[in-house]
DODO-494513 format. One line per 3 residues: number of its first residue (from 1); their letters; for each residue x negated, y negated, z negated of N, C-alpha, C. Coordinates in steps of 0.02 Angstrom, whole numbers. Example, Ala and Ser with C-alpha at 12.3 -4.5 7.8 and 13.67 -1.06 7.14 Angstrom:
<rs>
1> as> -660,284,-390,-615,225,-390,-660,165,-390; -642,112,-354,-684,53,-357,-645,-2,-394
</rs>
This chain:
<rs>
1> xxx> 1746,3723,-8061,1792,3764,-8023,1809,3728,-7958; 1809,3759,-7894,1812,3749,-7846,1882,3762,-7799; 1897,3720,-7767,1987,3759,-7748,1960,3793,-7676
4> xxx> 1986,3841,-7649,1987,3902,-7611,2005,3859,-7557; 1954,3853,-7479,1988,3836,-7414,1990,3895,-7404; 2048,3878,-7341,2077,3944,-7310,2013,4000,-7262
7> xxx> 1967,3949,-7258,1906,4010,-7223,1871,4018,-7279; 1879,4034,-7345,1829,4052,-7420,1789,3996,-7435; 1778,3935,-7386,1716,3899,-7413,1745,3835,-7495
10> xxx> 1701,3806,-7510,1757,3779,-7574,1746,3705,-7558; 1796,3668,-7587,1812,3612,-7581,1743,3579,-7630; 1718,3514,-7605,1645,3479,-7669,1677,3465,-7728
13> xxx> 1735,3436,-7721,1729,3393,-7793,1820,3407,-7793; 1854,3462,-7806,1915,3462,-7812,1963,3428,-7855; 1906,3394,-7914,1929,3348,-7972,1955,3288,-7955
16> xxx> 1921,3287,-7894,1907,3202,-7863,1980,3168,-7809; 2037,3221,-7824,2103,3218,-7782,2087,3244,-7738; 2132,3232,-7677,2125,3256,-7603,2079,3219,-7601
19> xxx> 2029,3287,-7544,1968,3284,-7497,1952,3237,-7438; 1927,3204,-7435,1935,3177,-7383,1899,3202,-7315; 1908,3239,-7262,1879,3292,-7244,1879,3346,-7248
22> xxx> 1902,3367,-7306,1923,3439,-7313,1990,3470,-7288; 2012,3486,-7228,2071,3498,-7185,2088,3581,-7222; 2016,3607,-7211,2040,3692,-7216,2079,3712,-7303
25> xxx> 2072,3645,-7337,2070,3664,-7412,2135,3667,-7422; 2159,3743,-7445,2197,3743,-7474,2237,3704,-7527; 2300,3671,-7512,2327,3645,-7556,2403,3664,-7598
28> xxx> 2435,3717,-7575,2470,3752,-7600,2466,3819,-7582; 2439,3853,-7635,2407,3932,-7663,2470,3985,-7632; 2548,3958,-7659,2594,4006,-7648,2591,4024,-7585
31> xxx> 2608,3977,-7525,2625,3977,-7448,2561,3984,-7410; 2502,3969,-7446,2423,3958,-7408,2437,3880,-7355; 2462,3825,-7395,2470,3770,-7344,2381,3728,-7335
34> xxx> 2373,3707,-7285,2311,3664,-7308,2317,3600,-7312; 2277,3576,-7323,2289,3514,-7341,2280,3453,-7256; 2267,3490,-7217,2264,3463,-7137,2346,3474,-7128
37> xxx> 2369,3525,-7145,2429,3539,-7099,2479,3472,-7154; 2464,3452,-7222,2505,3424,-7261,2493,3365,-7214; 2439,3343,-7220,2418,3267,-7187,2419,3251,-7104
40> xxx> 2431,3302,-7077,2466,3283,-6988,2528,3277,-7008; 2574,3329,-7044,2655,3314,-7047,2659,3264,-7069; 2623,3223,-7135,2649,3142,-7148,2648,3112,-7099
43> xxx> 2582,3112,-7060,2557,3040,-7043,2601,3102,-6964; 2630,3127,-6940,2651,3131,-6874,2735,3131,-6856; 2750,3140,-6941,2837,3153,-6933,2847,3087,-6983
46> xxx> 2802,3047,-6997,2806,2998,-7046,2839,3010,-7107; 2841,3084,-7141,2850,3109,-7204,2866,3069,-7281; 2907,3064,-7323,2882,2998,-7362,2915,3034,-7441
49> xxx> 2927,3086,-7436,2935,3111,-7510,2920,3217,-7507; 2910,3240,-7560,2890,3302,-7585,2926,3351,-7539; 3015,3336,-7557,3056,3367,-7510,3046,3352,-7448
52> xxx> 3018,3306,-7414,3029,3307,-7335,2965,3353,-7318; 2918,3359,-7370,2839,3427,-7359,2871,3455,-7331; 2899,3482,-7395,2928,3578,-7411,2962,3578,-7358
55> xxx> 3009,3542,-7330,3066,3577,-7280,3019,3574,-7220; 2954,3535,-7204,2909,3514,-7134,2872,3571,-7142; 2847,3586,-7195,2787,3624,-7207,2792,3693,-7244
58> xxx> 2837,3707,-7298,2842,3740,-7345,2803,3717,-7393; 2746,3677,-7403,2723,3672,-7433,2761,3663,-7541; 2758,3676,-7568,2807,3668,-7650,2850,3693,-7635
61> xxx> 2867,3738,-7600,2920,3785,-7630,2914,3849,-7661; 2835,3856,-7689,2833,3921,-7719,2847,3891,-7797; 2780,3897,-7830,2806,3865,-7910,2786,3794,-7939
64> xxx> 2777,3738,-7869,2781,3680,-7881,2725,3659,-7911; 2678,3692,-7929,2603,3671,-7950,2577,3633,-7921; 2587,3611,-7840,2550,3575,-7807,2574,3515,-7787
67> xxx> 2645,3509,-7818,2668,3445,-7816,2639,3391,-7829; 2592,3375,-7870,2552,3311,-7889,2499,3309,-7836; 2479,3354,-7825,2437,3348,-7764,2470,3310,-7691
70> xxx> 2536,3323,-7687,2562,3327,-7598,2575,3257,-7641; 2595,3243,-7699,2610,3163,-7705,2554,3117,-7697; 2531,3146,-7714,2428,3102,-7697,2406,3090,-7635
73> xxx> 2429,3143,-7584,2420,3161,-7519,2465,3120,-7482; 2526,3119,-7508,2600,3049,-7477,2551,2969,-7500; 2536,2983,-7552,2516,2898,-7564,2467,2882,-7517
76> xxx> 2430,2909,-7503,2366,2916,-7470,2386,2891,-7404; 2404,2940,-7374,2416,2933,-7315,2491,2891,-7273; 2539,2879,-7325,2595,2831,-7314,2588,2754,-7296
79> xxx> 2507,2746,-7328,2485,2680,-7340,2443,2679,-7268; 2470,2717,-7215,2418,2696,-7143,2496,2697,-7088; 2541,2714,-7103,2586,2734,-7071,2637,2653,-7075
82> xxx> 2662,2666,-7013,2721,2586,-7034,2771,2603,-7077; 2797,2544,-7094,2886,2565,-7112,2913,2569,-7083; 2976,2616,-7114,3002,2633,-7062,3077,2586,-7054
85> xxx> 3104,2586,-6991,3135,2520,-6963,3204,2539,-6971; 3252,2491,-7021,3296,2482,-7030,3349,2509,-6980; 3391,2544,-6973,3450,2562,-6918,3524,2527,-6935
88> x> 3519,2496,-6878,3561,2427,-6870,3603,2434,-6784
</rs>
């Protein structure tokens, strides 16, 4: 089984976590988010938990199915981004 990108074509190996390359692939079914638009909002608003998606993206706010995914997608991509700097 193949997960649905947003132009019909299918993701290779959807078993295999997030795509690497695969931008158009749908990653939450409810809202039609892709998985490009999940991974610019981390890595551009420096994103760092589920709730900061949903309120950036909508992404999990339909029935939360894709939550393990956008968490896979935070680990992923959190690990290229700095920390963020103490306010002092």
């Amino acid at each position: 089984m193949s997960l649905p990108l947003s132009d019909d074509r299918s993701c290779p190996d959807p078993c295999a976590g997030p795509c690497a390359g695969c931008p158009d692939r749908i990653v939450c079914r409810c809202l039609k988010v892709t998985e490009g638009a999940v991974v610019d909002a981390i890595t551009s608003l420096g994103l760092r938990t589920v709730k900061d998606l949903r309120a950036a993206t909508g992404a999990g706010d339909g029935c939360t199915c894709c939550h393990k995914q956008l968490r896979a997608l935070l680990e992923v991509n959190t690990a290229t981004i700095a920390p963020l700097s103490a306010a002092g």
